[in-house]
FIVEX-316847 format. One record per residue (C-alpha): residue number from 0; residue in three letters; x, y, z. Coordinates in Angstrom, 1 decimal. Example, Ala and Ser with C-alpha at 12.3 -4.5 7.8 and 13.67 -1.06 7.14 Angstrom:
2
[0,ALA,[12.3,-4.5,7.8]]
[1,SER,[13.7,-1.1,7.1]]
This chain:
174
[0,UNK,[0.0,0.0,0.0]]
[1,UNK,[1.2,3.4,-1.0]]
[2,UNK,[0.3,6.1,1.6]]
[3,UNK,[0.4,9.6,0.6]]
[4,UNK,[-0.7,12.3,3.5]]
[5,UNK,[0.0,16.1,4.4]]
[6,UNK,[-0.3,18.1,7.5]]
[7,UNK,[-1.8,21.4,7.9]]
[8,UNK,[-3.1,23.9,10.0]]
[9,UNK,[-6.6,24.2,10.5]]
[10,UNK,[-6.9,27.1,8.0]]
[11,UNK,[-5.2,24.3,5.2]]
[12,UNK,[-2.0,26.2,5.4]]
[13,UNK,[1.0,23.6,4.8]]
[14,UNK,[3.5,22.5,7.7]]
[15,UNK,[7.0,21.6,7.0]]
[16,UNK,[9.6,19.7,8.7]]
[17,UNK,[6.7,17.8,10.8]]
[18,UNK,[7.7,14.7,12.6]]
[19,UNK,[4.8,11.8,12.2]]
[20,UNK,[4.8,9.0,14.0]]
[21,UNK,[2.9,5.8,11.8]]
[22,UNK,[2.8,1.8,13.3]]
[23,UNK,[-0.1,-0.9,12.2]]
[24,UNK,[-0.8,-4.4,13.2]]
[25,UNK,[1.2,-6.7,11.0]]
[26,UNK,[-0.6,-8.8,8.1]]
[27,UNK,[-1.2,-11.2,10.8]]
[28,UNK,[-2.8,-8.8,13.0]]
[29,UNK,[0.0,-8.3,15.8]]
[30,UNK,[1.9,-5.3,16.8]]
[31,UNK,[5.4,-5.7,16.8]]
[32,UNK,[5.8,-5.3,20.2]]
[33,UNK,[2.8,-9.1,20.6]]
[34,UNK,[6.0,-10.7,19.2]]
[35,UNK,[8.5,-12.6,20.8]]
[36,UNK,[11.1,-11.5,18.4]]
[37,UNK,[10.4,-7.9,19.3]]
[38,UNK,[13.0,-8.4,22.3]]
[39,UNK,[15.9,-9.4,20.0]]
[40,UNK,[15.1,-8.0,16.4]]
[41,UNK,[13.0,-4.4,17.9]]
[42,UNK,[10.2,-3.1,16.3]]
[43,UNK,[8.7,-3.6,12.9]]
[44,UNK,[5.4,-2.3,10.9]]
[45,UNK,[6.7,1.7,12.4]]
[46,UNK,[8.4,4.3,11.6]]
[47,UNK,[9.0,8.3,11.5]]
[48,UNK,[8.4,10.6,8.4]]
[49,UNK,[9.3,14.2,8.1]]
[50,UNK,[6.9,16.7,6.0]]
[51,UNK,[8.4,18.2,3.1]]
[52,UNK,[7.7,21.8,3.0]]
[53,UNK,[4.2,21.0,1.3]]
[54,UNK,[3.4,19.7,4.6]]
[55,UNK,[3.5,16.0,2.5]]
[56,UNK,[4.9,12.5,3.7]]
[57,UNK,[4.4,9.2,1.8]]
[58,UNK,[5.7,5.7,2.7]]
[59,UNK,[4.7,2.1,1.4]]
[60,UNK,[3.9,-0.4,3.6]]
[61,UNK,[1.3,-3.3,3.8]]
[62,UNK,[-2.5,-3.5,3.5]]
[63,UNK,[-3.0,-3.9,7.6]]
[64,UNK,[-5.8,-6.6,8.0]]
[65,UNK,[-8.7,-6.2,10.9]]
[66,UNK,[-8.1,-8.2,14.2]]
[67,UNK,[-9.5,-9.6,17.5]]
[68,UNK,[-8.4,-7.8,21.2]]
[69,UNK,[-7.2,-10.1,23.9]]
[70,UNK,[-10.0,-12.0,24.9]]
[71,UNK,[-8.5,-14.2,27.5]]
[72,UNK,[-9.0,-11.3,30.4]]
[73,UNK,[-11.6,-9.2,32.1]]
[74,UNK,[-12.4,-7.5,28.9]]
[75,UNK,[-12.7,-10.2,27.2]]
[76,UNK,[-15.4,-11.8,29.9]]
[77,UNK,[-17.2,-8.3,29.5]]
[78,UNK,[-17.1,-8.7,25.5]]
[79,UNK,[-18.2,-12.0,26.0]]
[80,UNK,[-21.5,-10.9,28.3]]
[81,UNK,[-22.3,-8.4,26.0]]
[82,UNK,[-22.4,-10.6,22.4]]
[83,UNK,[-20.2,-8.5,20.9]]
[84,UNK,[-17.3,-9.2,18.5]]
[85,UNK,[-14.0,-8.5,19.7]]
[86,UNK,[-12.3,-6.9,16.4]]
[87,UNK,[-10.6,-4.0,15.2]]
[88,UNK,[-11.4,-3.1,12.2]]
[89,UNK,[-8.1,-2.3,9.8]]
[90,UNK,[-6.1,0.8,10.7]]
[91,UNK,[-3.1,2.8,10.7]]
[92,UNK,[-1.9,5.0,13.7]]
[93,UNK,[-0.3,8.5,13.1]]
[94,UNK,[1.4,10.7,15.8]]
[95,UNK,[1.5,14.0,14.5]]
[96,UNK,[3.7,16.2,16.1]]
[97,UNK,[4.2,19.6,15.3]]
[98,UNK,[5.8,22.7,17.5]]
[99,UNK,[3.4,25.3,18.3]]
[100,UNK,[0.3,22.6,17.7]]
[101,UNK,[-1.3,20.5,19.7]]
[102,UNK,[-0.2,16.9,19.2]]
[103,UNK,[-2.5,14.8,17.2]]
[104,UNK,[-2.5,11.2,17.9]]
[105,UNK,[-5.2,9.0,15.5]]
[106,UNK,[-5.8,6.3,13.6]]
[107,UNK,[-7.0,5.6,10.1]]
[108,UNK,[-9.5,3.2,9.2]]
[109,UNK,[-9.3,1.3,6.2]]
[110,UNK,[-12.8,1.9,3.9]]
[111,UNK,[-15.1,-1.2,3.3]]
[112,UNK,[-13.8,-3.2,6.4]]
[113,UNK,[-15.8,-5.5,7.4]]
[114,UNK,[-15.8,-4.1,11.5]]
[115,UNK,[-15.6,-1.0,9.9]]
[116,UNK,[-19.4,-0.6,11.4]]
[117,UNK,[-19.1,-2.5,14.9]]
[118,UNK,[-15.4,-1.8,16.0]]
[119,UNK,[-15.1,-3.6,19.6]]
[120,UNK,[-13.8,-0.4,20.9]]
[121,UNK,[-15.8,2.6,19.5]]
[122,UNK,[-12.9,4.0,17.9]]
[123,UNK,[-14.6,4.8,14.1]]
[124,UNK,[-15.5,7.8,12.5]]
[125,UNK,[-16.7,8.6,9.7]]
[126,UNK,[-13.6,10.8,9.4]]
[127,UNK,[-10.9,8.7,10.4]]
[128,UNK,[-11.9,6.6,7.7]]
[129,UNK,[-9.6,6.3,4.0]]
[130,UNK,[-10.9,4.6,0.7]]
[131,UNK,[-7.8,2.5,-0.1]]
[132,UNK,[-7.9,2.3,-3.8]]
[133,UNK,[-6.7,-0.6,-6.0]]
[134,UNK,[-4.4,0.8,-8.8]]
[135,UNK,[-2.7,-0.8,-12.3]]
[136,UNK,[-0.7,2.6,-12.8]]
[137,UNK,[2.8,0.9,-13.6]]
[138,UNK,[4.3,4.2,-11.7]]
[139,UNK,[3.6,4.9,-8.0]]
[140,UNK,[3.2,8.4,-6.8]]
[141,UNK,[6.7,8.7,-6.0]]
[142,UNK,[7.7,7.6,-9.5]]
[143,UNK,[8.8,4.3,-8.4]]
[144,UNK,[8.2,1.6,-10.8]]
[145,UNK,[5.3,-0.8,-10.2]]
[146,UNK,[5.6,-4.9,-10.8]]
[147,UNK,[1.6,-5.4,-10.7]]
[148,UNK,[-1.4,-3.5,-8.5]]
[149,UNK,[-1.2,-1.9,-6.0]]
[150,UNK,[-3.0,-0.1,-3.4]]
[151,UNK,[-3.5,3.8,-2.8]]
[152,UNK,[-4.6,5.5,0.5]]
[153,UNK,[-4.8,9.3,0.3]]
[154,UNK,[-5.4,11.0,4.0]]
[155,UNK,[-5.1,15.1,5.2]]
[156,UNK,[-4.5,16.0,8.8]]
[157,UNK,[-5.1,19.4,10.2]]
[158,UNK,[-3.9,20.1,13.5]]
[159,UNK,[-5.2,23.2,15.9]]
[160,UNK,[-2.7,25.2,17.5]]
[161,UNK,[-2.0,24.6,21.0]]
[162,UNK,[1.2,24.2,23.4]]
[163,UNK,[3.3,21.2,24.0]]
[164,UNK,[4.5,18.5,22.3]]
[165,UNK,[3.8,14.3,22.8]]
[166,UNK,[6.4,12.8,24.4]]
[167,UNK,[9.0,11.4,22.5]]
[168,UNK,[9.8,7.6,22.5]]
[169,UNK,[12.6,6.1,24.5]]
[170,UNK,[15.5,6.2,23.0]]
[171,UNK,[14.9,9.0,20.4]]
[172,UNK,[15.0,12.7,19.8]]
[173,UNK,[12.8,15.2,18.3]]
């Protein structure tokens, strides 16, 4: 999947040199950090962009798939009282963090999923959501060839100004 996105303030004005935070489930449905390899080989399925002065970042990565939460605890007992399903429907987290703005920390949901409609956890709206498109161009946006299909998801954040900054993860600088 081919991810093309751009930050902006909330009057649609560009922001450059924006750090953005992205991670997803893998095609299995588990986060990195679910895997005993994570210990050893660190993470996976994550990584930082910077916005070009368009206020634009792209990256290719994999089609993330829906998934089940732990069901073997409490909230799984409550899922289980409740008849409810306990999937995710596919997504991609962002942490967009830009000085002078308040930090923005989201997910995308991938149109057409099939929890897209009964996510266990409430997290879906109808803005968070991203038509991934299915395309034969044989150049990607970047102008890197293409082998065969592939898949397009176009998404815009606009962030309101505000003080503060998220917290950086261990081990890296801002």
């Amino acid at each position: 999947m081919f991810v093309q996105s751009r930050v902006t303030d909330l009057k649609g004005r560009p922001l450059a040199n924006v750090p953005v935070d992205v991670w997803h489930a893998d095609d299995d449905g588990f986060y990195d950090s679910q895997k005993p390899s994570f210990a050893t080989e660190g993470a996976s399925s994550r990584a930082r962009f910077i916005t070009d002065a368009d206020g634009r970042f792209f990256f290719r990565t994999i089609v993330p798939c829906s998934y089940p939460i732990p069901t073997d605890g409490p909230v799984g007992q409550m899922i289980t009282q409740t008849n409810r399903h306990p999937m995710r429907p596919a997504h991609v987290h962002f942490l967009v963090n830009a000085k002078g703005y308040e930090p923005l920390i989201t997910h995308v949901f991938v149109e057409g999923d099939e929890y897209i409609d009964s996510d266990v956890v409430f997290g879906v709206k109808d803005e968070l959501i991203a038509k991934v498109e299915r395309r034969t161009d044989p150049v990607m946006p970047d102008g890197q060839r293409s082998d065969g299909p592939w898949s397009l998801m176009s998404y815009e954040f606009h962030v309101k100004p505000g003080g503060g900054m998220a917290p950086a993860p261990l081990g890296t600088k801002l």
